[in-house]
C-alpha positions in Angstrom: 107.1 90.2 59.7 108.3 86.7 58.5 111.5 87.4 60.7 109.0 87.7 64.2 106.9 84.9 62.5 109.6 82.4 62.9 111.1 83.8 66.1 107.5 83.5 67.7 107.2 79.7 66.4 111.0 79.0 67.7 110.1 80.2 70.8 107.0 78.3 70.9 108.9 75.0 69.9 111.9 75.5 72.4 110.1 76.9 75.4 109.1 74.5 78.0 105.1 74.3 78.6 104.7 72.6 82.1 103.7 75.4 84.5 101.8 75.7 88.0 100.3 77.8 89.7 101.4 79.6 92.5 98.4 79.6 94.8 97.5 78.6 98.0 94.3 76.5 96.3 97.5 74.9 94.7 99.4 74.4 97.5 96.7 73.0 99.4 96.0 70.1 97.2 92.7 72.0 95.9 91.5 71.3 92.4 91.6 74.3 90.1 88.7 75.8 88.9 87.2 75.6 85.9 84.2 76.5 83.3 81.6 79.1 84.9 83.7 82.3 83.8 83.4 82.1 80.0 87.0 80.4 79.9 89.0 82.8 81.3 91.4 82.0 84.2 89.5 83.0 87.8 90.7 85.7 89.4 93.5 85.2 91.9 93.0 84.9 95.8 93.9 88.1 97.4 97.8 88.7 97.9 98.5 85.6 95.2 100.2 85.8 92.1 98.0 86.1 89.1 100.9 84.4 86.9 102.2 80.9 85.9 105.2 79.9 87.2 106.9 76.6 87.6 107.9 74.2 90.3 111.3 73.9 89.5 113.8 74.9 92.4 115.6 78.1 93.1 119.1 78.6 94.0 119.7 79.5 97.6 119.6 83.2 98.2 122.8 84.6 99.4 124.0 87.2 102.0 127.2 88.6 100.2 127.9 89.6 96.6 130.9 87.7 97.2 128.9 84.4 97.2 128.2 85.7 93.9 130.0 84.2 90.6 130.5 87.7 89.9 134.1 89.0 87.8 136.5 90.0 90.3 136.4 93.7 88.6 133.0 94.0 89.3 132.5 92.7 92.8 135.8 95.3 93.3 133.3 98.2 91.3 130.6 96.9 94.4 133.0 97.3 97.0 134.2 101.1 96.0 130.2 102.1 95.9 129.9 100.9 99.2 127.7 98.0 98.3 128.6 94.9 100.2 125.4 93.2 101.3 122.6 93.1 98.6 119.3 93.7 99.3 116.5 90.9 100.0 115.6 91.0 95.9 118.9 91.2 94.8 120.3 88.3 97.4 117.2 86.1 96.2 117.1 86.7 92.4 121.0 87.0 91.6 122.0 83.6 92.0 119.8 82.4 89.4 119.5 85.2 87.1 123.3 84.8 86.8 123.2 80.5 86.2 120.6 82.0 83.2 117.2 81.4 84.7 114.5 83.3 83.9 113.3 85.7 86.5 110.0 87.3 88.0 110.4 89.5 90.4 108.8 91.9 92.4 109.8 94.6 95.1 108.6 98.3 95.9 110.4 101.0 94.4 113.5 101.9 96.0 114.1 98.0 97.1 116.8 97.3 94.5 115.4 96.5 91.9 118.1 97.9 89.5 121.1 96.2 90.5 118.8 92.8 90.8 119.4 92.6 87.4 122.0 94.9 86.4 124.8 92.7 88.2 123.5 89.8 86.4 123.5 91.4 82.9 127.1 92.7 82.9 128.1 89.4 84.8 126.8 87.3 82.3 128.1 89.8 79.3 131.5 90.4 80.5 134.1 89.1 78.2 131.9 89.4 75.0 132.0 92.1 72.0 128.9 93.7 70.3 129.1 93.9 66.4 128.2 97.8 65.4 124.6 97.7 65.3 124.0 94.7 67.4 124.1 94.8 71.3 124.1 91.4 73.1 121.8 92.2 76.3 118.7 95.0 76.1 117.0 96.5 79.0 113.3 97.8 78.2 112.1 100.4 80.5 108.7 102.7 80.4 110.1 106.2 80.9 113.2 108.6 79.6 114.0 109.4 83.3 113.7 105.7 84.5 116.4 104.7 81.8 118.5 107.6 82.8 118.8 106.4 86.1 119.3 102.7 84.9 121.9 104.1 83.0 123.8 106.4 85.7 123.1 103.1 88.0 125.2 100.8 85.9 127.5 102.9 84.1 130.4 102.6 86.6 129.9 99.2 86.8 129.7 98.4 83.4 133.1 100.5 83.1 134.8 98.2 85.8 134.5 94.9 83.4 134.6 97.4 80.2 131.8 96.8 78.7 130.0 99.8 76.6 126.6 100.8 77.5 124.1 103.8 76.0 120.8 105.0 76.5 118.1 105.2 73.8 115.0 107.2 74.7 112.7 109.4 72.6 113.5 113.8 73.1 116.8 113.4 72.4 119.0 113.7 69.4 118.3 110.3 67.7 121.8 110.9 65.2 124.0 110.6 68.4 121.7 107.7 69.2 122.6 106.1 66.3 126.3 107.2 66.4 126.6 105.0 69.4 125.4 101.9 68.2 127.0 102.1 65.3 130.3 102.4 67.0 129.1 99.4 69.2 127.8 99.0 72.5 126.8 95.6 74.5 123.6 97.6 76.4 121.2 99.1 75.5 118.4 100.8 78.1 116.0 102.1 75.6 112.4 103.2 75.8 110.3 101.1 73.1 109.0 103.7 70.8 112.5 105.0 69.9 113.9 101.6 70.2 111.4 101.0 67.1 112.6 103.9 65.3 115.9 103.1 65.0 115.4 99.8 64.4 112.7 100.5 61.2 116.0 102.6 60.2 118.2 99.8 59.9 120.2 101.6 62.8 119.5 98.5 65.1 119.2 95.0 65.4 118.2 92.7 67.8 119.4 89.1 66.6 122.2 88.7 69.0 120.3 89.6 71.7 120.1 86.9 74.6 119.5 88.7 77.9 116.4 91.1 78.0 115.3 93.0 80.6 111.8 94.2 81.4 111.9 97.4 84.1 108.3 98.1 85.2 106.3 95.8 83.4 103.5 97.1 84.7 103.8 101.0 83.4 104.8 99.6 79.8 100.8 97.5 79.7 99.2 100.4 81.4 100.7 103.2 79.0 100.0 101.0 76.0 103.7 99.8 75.0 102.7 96.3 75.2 102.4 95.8 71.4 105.6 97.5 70.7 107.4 95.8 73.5 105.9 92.3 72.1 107.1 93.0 68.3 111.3 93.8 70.3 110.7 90.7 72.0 109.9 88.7 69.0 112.8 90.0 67.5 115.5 89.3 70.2 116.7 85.2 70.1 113.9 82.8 71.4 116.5 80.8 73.5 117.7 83.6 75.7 117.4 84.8 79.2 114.5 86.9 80.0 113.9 89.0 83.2 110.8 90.2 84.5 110.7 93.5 87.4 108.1 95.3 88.6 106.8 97.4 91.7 103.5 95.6 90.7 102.9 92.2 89.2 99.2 91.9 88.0 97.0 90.4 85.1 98.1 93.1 83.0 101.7 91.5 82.6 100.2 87.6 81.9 100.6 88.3 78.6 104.2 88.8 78.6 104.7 85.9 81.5 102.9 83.3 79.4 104.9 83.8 76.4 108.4 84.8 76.7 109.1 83.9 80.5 110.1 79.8 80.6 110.5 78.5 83.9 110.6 81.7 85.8 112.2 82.1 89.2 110.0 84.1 90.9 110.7 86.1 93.9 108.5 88.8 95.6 109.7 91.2 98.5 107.3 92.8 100.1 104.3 92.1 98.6 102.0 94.8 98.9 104.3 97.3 97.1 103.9 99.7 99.3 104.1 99.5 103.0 107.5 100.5 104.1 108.1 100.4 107.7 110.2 103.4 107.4 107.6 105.1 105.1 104.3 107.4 107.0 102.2 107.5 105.6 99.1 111.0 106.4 95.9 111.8 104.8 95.5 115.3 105.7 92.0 117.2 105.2 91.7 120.7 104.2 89.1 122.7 103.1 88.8 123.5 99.2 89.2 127.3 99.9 92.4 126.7 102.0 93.8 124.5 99.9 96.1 126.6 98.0 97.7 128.3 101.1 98.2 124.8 102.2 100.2 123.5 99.4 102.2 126.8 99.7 103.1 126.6 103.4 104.3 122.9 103.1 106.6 123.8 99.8 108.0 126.5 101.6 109.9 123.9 104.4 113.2 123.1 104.7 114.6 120.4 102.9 113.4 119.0 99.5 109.9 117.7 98.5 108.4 116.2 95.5 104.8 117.5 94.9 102.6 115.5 92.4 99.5 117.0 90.3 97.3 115.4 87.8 98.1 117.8 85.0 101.0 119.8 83.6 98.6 122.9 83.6 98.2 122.5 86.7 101.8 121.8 87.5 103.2 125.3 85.7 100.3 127.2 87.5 101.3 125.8 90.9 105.0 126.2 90.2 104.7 129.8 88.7 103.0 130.7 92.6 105.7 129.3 94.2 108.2 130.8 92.5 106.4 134.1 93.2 105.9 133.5 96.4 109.6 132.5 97.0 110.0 129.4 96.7 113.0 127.8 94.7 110.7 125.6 92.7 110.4 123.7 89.2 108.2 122.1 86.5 108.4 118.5 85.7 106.1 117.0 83.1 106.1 115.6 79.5 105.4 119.1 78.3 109.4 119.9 78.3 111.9 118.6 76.2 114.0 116.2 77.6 117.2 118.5 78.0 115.0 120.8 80.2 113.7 117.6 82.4 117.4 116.0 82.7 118.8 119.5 84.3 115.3 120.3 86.1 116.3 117.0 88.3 120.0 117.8 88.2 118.9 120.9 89.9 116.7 119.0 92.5 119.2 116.6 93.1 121.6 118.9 94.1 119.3 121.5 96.1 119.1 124.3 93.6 115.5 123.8 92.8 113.9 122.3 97.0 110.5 121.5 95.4 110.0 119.5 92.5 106.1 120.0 91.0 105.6 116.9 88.9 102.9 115.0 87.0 103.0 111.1 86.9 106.1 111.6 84.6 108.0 111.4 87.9 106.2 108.6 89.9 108.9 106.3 88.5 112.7 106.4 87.4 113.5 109.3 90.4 115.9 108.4 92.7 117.1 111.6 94.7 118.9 111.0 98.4 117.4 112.7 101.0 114.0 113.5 99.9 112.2 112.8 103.0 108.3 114.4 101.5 106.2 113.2 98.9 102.9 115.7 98.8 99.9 114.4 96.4 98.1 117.8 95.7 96.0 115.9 93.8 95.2 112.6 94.7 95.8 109.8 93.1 93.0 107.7 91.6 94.9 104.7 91.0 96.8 102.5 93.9 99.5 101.8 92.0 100.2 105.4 91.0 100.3 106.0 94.6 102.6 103.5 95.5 104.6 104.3 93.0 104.3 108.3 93.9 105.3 107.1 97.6 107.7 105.2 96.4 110.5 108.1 95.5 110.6 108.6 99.1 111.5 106.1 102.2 114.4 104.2 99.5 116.9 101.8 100.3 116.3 102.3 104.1 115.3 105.6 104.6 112.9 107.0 106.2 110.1 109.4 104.9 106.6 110.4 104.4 103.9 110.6 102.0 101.1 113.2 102.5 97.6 113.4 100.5 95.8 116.7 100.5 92.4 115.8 100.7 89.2 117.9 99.9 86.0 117.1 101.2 84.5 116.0 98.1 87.7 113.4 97.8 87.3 111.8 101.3 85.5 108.8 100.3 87.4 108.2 97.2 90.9 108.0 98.8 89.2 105.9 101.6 88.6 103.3 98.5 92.0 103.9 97.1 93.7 103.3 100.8 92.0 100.1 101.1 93.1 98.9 97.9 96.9 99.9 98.3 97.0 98.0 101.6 97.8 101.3 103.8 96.2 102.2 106.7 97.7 106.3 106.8 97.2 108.3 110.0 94.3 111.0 109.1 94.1 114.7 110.5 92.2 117.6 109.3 94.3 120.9 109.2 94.4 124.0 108.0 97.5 126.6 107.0 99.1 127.8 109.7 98.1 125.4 112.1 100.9 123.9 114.4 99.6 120.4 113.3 100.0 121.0 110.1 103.5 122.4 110.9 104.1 118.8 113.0 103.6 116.5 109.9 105.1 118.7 107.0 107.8 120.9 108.6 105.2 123.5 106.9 106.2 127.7 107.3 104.8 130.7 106.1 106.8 131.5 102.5 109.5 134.3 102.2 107.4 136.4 99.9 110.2 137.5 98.2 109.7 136.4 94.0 112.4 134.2 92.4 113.6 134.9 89.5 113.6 131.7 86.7 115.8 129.6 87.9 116.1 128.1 84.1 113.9 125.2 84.7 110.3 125.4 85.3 108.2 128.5 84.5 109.9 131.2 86.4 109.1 134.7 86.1 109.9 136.4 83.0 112.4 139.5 83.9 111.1 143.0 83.1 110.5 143.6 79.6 112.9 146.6 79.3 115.5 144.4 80.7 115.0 141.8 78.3 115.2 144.6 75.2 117.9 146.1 76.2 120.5 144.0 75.5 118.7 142.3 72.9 118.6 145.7 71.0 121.7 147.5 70.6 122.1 150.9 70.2 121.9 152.1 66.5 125.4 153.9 65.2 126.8 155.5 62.2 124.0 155.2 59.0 121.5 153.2 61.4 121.9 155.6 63.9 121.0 158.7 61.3 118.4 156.8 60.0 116.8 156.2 63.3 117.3 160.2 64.0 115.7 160.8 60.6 112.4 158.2 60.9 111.8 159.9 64.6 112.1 163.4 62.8 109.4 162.2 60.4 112.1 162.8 57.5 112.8 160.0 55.3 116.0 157.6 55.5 118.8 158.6 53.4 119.0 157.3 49.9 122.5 156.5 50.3 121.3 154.1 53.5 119.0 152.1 51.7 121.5 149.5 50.4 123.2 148.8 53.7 119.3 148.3 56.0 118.3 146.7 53.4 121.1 144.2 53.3 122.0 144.2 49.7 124.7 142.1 48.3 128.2 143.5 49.1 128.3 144.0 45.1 125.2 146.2 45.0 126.4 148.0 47.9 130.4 148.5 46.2 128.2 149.7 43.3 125.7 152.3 45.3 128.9 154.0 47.0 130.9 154.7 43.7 127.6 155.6 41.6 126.8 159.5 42.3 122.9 158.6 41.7 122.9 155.1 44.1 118.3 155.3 44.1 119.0 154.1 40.3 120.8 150.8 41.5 117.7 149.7 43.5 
């Protein structure tokens, strides 16, 4: 406690306090508002940032990692993934997230995001070494899969300038956790709550380090994170570099802005999150009782699609009837353990399982090629989570759609939602089997045939006999005579009894040389 006492009152002492804000009120000369509203900042003009930022310059933004300072093995690492132009938020931020500004920046998922502030990391890491215990740069992110795919992100990067790197989320075995930093590593992509627990071990500390990294903001306030993620950041040195990313920058991350963000760059591509030119984006209205065939026909397409529903109840129900209906599908929610959800998208990824049923667990932290459908089952009652829901599809360039199954009790409810997302989606009403239905989803009629479990999800259970046979061996020699005998209605043999009832080998020797063995039980 005394330790984050004095961090927080370095921080407040070395921090600079001159901020602006970023507004067109601002901009135009207009005085800010004040008094009226209790004390509390007015709310922003629509499309604005709601956040304090500064008025000192930016560095150009560039066209070429090559313009980058970036080590010579990592822009080589760039060139063998294929990566050679960056994208608007990574071209923008870069150059001054690697000079050691402080950065705020937003993007829709799928923009780049990741690299935006992974290249800067290991650029500014490269050449140091981590003390067991004590990683130099930290990365803070809401979900187990979102760090994963952080991790898988950086890790060959992080390998071309050899620096070490390991994940810490919650669901998995916390002693290989801690094996790891022990050993030593210079990044860490954690989750908070296990970050916490390893750290109240005395597995972890945070003193030396001086680049942090918060991934999705916005997720870490709205799932209630932000105290733990305040108490890491008071522990991490007050002078360092902090980075800010986010699909969605709003009130809920002013908090974090105001006090651990000094002199932020900030940099926003695409503004309203969402709208993707290469993105459709169809409200399609079916009637309650049709539903179900509805969500069926569309699973059953070609290719792979991601299907969301509000609960995992719901999500093992719907993914039990398409596996019965023969459809290669699986169960994602925070019901498994994390082994099971780490091969379930394995098998997405690479086509085993085509439909992935999924709670909000997946609205973030998924990237899978290809995946060209996003189906809300249920509806979203939040913008953001749609955004973020649409956001798995339509990534780095590609194109793809996002369709909401819409009841007619939900009609005026998503109309709300649409308006507040800043999408304008193309609506039809359909019905299963219909050829427009067919037009927008690629939906068919299902094979019918059952799949068996597919080891992920809820599959079918195999017939009970064929789960007892093999589990049960045939009985042989004494078991096999005392299984005669109990059918027979005789009892077991007295000389048996020591070897069912697993005596100790020295009873046992002691039974089979007595001539009376009942007198040794």
């Amino acid at each position: 406690m005394n330790r984050a006492r004095t961090a927080r009152t370095a921080r407040t002492t070395t921090r600079p306090t001159r901020t602006s804000w970023s507004s067109a009120a601002q901009r135009s000369g207009a005085p800010r508002r004040s008094g009226g509203n209790n004390g509390r900042r007015p709310a922003p003009l629509q499309g604005e940032f709601a956040l304090p930022v500064t008025i000192t310059p930016a560095l150009p933004a560039v066209e070429s990692f090559s313009d980058l300072a970036l080590p010579t093995p990592l822009l080589a690492a760039l060139g063998r993934e294929g990566m050679t132009v960056p994208f608007p938020i990574q071209g923008a931020t870069l150059p001054n997230s690697i000079a050691g500004r402080d950065v705020l920046g937003r993007g829709r998922t799928g923009s780049g995001k990741t690299l935006a502030f992974g290249l800067a990391v290991l650029a500014r890491t490269t050449g140091r070494r981590a003390e067991p215990g004590q990683p130099l740069a930290l990365i803070l992110v809401p979900t187990r899969e979102l760090a994963q795919q952080v991790t898988d992100a950086l890790t060959p990067y992080a390998r071309s300038v050899k620096l070490r790197l390991t994940t810490v989320v919650g669901g998995m075995p916390m002693f290989k956790q801690t094996r790891a930093l022990r050993a030593g590593v210079e990044i860490v992509v954690a989750t908070p709550g296990r970050l916490k627990d390893l750290i109240d071990r005395g597995d972890c500390r945070l003193d030396d380090v001086d680049i942090t990294v918060l991934d999705e903001a916005d997720q870490m306030a709205d799932m209630g994170f932000m105290p733990q993620v305040t108490a890491l950041l008071d522990q991490v040195r007050p002078e360092g570099q902090r980075m800010l990313f986010s699909a969605t920058l709003d009130r809920n991350v002013d908090r974090l802005v105001r006090q651990y963000l000094s002199d932020p760059v900030v940099h926003s591509v695409d503004p309203s999150a969402g709208a993707v030119t290469t993105m459709e984006h169809h409200v399609l209205h079916v009637p309650e009782a049709d539903k179900h065939r509805t969500t069926t026909e569309i699973a059953a397409r070609e290719g792979r699609v991601l299907m969301f529903l509000d609960t995992k109840h719901a999500v093992d129900r719907l993914t039990q009837h398409l596996l019965n209906s023969g459809v290669r599908a699986a169960a994602l929610h925070g019901g498994k353990s994390q082994p099971q959800r780490t091969r379930t998208l394995a098998q997405f990824k690479t086509g085993h399982v085509t439909v992935l049923v999924a709670t909000n667990v997946a609205a973030r932290g998924i990237h899978v090629d290809n995946l060209d459908l996003v189906v809300n089952v249920d509806p979203p009652t939040d913008p953001k989570d749609y955004l973020h829901r649409g956001g798995r599809t339509a990534r780095a360039g590609e194109s793809g759609s996002v369709v909401t199954l819409v009841t007619p009790g939900q009609r005026r409810g998503m109309t709300r939602l649409m308006v507040s997302a800043g999408i304008t989606p193309q609506i039809a009403s359909v019905r299963s089997g219909e050829a427009e239905l067919t037009r927008i989803t690629g939906a068919q009629a299902p094979s019918g045939v059952p799949v068996r479990h597919q080891g992920t999800g809820r599959g079918p259970s195999p017939p009970r006999r064929v789960l007892r046979g093999p589990l049960v061996p045939k009985p042989s020699g004494p078991l096999r005579s005392r299984t005669r005998r109990r059918r027979s209605g005789a009892a077991p043999c007295a000389a048996a009894r020591p070897r069912l009832r697993g005596l100790t080998p020295r009873l046992e020797a002691s039974s089979s040389s007595s001539p009376s063995p009942r007198r040794h039980l």
